[in-house]
N, C-alpha and C positions, 0 to 999 in steps of 0.2 A: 248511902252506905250499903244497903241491900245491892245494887246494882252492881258496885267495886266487888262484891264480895259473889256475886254469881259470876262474874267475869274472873275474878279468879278461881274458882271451880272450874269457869270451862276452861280455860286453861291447862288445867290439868288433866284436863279430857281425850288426851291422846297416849299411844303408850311408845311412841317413841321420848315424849314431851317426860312421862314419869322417869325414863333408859335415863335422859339428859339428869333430872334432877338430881335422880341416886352415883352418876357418876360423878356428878361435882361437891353432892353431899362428902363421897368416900373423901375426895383429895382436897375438899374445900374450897377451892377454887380451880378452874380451867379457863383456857382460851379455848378459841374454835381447832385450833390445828391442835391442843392434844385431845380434843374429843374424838376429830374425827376417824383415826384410829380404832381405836375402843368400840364407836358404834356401829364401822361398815358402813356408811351411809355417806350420799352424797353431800358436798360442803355446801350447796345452795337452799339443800333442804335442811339440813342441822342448822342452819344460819336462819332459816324463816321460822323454826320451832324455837329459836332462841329468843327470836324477836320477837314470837307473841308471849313467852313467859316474862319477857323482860316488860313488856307494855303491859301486863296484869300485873305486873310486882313481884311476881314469883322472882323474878333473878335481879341482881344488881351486879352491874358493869364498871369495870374502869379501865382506861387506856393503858396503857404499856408499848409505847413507840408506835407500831403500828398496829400492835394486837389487845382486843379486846378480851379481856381475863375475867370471868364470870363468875358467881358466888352466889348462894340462897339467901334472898332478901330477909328471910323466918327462918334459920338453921332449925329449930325442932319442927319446921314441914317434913321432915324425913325422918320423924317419929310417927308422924299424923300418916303419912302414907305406908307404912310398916306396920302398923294397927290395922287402917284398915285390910292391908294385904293379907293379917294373919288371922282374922274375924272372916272374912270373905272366903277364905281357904277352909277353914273350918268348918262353915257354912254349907261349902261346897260336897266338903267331907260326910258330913251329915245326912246333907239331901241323897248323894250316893248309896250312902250305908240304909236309908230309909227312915232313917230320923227327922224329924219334926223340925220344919225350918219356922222361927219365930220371929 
């Protein structure tokens, strides 16, 4: 259980990988061709960041003729990373301003 569950932390350890989740969070589901769009990014690379979110569990997949249409395996993951994003901000803010980071 610990192991599944650092593996998916690292997962999330990139920030194109976070770019993917919050864009399919928005529309709830994507393929590869309407991400790549949106992200500017090559379709070899959006397609290997897909495929280690999908092999963590982060995303779940299903066909569509020839396209694979993707979706967040935990839709409130894009609560947990909005938290942290606005904890961290904060954080950050503080440290700036000279405030006491806890």
């Amino acid at each position: 259980m610990n192991l599944k569950l650092a593996n998916y932390f690292k997962a999330l350890g990139h920030p194109l990988r976070i770019r993917i989740i919050k864009e399919i969070a928005k529309q709830g589901e994507l393929c590869v061709c309407e991400l790549l769009p949106i992200l500017q990014e090559e379709q070899s690379l959006v397609s290997k960041h897909l495929g280690v979110l999908r092999t963590a569990g982060v995303l779940n997949f299903r066909r569509e003729g020839t396209r694979k249409i993707y979706s967040l395996a935990i839709p409130e993951l894009i609560e947990f990373i909005k938290f942290l994003e606005e904890n961290f901000n904060l954080k950050l803010k503080q440290k700036k301003s000279g405030g006491e980071l806890k």
